[in-house]
C-alpha positions as CSV (number, residue, x, y, z in Angstrom):
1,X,62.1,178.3,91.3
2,X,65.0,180.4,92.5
3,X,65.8,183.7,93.5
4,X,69.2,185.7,92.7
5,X,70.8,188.9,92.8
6,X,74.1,190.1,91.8
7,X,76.8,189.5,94.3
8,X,78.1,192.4,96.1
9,X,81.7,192.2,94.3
10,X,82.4,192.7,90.6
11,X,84.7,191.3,88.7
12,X,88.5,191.7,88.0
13,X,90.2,195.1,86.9
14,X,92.8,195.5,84.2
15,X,96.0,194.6,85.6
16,X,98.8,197.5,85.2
17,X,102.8,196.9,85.7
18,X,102.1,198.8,89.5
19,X,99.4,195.3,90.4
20,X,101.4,192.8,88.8
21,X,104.8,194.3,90.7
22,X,102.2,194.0,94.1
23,X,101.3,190.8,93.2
24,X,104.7,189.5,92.8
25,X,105.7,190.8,96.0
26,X,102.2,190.2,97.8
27,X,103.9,188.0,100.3
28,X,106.4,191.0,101.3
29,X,103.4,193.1,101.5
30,X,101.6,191.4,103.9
31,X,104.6,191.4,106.2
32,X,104.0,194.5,106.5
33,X,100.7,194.4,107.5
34,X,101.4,191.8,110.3
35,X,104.4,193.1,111.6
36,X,102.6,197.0,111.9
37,X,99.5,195.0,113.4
38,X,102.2,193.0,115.9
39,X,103.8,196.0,116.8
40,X,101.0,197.9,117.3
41,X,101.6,200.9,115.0
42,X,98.0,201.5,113.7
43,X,96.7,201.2,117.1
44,X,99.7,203.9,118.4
45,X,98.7,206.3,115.7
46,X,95.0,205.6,115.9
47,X,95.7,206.8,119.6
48,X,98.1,210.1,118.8
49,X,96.5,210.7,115.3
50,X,99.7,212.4,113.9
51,X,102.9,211.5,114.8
52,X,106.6,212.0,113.4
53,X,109.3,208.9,112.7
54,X,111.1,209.8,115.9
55,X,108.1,209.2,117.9
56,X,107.3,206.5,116.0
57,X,110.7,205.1,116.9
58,X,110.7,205.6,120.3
59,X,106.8,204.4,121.3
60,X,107.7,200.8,119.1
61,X,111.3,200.7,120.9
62,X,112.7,200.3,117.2
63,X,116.3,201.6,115.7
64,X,116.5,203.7,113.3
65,X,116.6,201.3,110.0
66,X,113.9,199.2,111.6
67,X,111.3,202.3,111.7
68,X,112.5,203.6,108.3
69,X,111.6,199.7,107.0
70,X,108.8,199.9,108.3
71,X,107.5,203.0,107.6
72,X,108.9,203.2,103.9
73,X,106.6,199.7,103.3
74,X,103.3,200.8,105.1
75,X,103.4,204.4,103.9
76,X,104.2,203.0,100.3
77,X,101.6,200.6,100.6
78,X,99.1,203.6,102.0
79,X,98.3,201.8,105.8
80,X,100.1,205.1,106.4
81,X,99.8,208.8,104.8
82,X,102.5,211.0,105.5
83,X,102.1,215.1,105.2
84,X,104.5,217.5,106.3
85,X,106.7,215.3,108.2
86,X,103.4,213.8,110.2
87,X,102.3,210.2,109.9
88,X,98.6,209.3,110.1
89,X,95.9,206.5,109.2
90,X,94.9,206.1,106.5
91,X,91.3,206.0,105.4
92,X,90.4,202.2,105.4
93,X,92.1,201.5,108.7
94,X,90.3,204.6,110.4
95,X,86.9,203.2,109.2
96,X,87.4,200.1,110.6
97,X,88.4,201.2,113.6
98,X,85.5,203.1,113.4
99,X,83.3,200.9,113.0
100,X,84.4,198.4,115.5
101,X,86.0,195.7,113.2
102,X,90.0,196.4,113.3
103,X,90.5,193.7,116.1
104,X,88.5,191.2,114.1
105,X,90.6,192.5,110.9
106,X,93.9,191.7,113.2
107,X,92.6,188.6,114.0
108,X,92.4,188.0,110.2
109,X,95.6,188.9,109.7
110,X,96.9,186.2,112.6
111,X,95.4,183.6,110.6
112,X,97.0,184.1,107.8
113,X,100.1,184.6,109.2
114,X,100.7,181.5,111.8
115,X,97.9,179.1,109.7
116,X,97.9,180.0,106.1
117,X,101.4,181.8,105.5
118,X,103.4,178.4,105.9
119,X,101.0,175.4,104.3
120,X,100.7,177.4,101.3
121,X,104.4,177.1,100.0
122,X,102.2,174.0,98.7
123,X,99.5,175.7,96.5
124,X,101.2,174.5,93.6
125,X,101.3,171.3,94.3
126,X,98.2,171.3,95.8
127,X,96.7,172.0,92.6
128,X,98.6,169.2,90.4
129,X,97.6,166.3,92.9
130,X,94.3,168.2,94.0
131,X,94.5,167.6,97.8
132,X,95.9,169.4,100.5
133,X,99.6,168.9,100.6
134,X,99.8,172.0,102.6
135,X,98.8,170.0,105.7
136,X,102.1,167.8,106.2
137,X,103.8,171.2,107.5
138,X,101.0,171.3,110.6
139,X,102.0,168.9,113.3
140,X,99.6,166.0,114.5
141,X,98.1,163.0,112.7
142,X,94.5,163.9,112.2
143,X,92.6,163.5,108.9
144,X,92.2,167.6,108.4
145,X,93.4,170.4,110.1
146,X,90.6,170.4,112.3
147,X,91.3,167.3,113.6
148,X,95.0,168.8,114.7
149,X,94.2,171.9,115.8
150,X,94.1,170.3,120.0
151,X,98.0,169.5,119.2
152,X,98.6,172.6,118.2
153,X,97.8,175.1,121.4
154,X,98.8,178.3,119.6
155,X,97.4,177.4,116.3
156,X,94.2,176.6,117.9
157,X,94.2,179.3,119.9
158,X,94.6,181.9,116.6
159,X,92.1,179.8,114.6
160,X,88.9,180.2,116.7
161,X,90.0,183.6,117.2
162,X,89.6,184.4,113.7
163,X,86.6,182.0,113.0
164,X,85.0,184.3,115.2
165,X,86.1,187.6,114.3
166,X,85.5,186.3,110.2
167,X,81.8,185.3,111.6
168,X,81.7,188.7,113.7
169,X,82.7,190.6,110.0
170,X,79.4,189.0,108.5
171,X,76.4,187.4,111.6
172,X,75.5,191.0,112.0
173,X,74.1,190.8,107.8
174,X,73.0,186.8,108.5
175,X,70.4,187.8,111.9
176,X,69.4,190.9,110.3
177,X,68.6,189.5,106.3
178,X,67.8,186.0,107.8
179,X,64.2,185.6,108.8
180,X,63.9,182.9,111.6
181,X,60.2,184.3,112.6
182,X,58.1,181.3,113.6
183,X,60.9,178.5,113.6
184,X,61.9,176.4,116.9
185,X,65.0,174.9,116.0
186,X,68.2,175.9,114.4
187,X,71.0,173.0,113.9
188,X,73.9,174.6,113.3
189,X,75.9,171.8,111.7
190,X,79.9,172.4,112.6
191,X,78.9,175.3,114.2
192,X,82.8,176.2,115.8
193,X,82.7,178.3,118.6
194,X,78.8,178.9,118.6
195,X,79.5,182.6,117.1
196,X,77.0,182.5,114.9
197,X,74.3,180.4,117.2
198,X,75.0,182.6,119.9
199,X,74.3,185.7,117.7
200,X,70.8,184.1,116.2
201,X,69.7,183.3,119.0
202,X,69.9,186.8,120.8
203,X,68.2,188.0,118.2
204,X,65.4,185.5,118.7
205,X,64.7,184.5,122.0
206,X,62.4,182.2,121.1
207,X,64.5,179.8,118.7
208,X,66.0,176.8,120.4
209,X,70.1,176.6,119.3
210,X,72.1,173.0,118.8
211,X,75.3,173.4,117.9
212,X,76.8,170.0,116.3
213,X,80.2,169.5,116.6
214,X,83.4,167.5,116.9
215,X,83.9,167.1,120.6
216,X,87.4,169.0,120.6
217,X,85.4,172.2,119.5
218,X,82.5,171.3,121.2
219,X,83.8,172.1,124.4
220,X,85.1,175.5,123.4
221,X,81.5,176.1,122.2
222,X,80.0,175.2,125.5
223,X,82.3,177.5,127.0
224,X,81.2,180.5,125.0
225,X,77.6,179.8,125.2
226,X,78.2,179.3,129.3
227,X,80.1,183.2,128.9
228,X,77.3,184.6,126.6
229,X,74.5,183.6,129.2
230,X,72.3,181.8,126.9
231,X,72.6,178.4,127.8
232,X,69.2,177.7,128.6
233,X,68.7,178.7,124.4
234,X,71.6,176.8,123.0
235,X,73.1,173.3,123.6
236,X,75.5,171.5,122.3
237,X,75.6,167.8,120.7
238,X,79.3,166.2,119.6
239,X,79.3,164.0,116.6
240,X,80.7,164.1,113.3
241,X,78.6,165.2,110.5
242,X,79.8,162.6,108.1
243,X,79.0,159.9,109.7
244,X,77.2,159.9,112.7
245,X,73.6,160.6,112.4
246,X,72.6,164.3,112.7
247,X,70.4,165.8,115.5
248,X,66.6,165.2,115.1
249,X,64.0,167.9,115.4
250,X,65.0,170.6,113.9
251,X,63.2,173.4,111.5
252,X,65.8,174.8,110.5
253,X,69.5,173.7,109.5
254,X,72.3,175.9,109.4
255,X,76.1,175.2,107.0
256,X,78.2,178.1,108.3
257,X,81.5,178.2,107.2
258,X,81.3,174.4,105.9
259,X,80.8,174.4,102.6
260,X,83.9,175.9,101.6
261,X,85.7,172.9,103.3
262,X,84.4,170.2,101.3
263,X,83.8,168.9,97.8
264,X,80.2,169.8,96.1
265,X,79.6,166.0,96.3
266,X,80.5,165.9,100.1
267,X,78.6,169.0,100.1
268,X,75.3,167.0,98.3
269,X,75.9,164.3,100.9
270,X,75.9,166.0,103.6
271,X,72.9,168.3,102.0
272,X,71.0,165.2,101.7
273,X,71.7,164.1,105.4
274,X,70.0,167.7,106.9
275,X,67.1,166.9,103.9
276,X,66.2,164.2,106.0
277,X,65.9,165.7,109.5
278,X,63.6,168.3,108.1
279,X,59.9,168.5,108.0
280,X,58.3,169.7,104.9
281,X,58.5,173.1,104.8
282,X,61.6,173.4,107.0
283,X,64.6,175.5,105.7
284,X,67.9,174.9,105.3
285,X,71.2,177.3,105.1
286,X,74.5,178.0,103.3
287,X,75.9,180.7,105.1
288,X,79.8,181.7,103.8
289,X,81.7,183.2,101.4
290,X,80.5,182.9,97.5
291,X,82.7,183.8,94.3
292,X,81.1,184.7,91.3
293,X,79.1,182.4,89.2
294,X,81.4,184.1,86.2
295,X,84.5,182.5,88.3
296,X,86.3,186.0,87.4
297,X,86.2,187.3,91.2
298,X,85.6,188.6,93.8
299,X,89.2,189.2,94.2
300,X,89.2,188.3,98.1
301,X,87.3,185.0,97.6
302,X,90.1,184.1,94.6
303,X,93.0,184.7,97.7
304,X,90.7,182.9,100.2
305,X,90.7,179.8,98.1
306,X,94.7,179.1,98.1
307,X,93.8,178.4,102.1
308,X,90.9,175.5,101.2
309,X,93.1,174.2,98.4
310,X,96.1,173.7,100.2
311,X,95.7,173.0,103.8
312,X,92.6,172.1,105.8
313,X,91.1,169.4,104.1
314,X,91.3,167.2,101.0
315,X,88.3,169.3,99.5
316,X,87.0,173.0,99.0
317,X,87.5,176.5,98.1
318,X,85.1,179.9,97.6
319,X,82.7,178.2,95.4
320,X,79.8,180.2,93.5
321,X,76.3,180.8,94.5
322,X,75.3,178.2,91.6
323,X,77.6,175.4,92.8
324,X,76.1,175.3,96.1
325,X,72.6,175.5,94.2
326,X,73.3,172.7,92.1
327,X,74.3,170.9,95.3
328,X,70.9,171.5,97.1
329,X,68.7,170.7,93.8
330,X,70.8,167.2,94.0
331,X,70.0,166.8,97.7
332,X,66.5,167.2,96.8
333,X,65.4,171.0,97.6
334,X,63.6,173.0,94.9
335,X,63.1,176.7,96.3
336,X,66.1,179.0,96.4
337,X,66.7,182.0,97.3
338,X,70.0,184.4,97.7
339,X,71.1,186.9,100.1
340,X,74.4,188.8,99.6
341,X,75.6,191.0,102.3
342,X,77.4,194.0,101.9
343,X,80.9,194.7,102.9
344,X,84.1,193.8,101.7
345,X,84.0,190.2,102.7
346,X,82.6,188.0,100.3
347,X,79.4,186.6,102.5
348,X,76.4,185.3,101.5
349,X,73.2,183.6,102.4
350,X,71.6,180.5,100.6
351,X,68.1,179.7,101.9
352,X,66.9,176.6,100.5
353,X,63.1,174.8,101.7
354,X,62.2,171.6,101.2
């Protein structure tokens, strides 16, 4: 039996001359966006609330065609309104500042600009030999990006950053719509930084945490969960999923952020892998980003996938609720159910039992 529910996200709107002249120059736009994030300017008129080009000038230390590049792009783009000579936030921006989430939005917007911006000159070709060509143009010699991320300082540094802050946008929907009540043990399989352990396992204090990671990330994960102060809830075991065996005991097994990685048969195998750890009864978890079973949007989950397809690894993208639930039936679980969260990320829960 299984359980849906429409996704959050619709499909695509009718494309007018204005979108297709935005899409064409989408990679100008989002210059934009990372050089006001860089330079502070949201954050300057967050703090004034109105302020003229000349003050504009000034607080950024800019000349005078610098600011009127900038502000002709993000007032034409509406990050900025401007009335009577005064420039403000606009709407979207206010609200997540308002909400807490513009720091984890600016973490976002770091990722794409020192991770995805440069591997994905090699979408195209990406897409004609189906692997990740993307990933010559990131320095080290391990198998995935993952595997390079320790040779790359800066890169790492910016990746966890926003692994977190994308996690932040979304665990607040996963510990409130996922209902743990009564289980012992999560395995969060790849579980990064321990974002999302940390975050379940505050909001149950009696679940016992294991995150299972490669060792390079496993030691950032200890650190958080040493800085968090729940140690004594969640532990960390080093391994790779693939091949070596996974963690035994647990109730519960948690795919954050993985599935988009892979292929749906490396997904099945390693579905099939957590099958076997649980008990009857026991539950397992897709938690990440879902496109439409339609394949016709959501429109973020359609830009998300030229990052999978190109660089990390030689699999993945944003793949519909029904792939991942043709991948569990293959691994042997029967009784789905889905959770979409709100928001304007494109997360989603799977909760499978076996």
């Amino acid at each position: 039996m299984t359980e849906t529910a429409p996704t959050q996200h619709g499909g695509p709107i009718e494309l007018d001359m204005d979108g297709l002249s935005r899409i064409l120059f989408g990679h100008a736009a989002f210059q934009y966006l990372n050089a006001a994030c860089e330079l502070g300017l949201p954050d300057l008129v967050a703090e004034k609330q109105e302020l003229t080009r000349e003050e504009i000038r000034d607080a950024l230390s800019l000349e005078d065609r610098a600011v009127d590049i900038l502000l002709l792009g993000c007032t034409s783009l509406g990050i900025l309104v401007k009335q009577d000579g005064l420039y403000r936030l606009a709407g979207v921006v206010k609200g997540l500042m308002d909400e807490g989430d513009w720091q984890r939005f600016k973490d976002t917007v770091a990722f794409e600009q020192y991770i995805v911006y440069e591997g994905q000159l090699d979408f195209t070709d990406s897409l004609r030999e189906n692997r990740n060509v993307g990933l010559r143009r990131v320095r080290g010699s391990g198998r995935d990006l993952y595997h390079r991320l320790a040779e790359n300082p800066h890169m790492e540094q910016v990746f966890y950053r926003y692994m977190r802050s994308w996690s932040e946008l979304a665990n607040k929907h996963l510990v409130q719509e996922l209902d743990l009540s009564g289980r012992k043990h999560l395995l969060d399989c790849g579980g990064g930084d321990a974002v999302n352990a940390i975050a379940l396992a505050q909001a149950n204090p009696d679940l016992k945490v294991t995150v299972f990671e490669i060792p390079a990330s496993g030691t950032i994960a200890e650190k958080k969960i040493a800085q968090a102060g729940v140690s004594d809830q969640v532990s960390v075991i080093t391994g790779d999923m693939f091949s070596d065996a996974l963690p035994t005991g647990p109730d519960v097994v948690m795919f954050a952020h993985q599935m988009v990685i892979w292929t749906p048969d490396e997904n099945t195998e390693l579905l099939r892998r957590a099958y076997e750890v649980l008990p009857e009864g026991g539950q397992l978890v897709i938690f990440n980003s879902m496109s439409n079973d339609e394949g016709d949007g959501p429109v973020v989950a359609a830009l998300d996938s030229v990052y999978f397809a190109a660089l990390p690894a030689e699999g993945g993208m944003i793949y519909s609720w029904a792939t991942h639930e043709r991948s569990l039936r293959a691994a042997g679980f029967s009784t789905l159910k889905r959770i979409p969260f709100p928001g304007w990320t494109p997360h989603g829960v799977i909760v499978a039992t076996k």
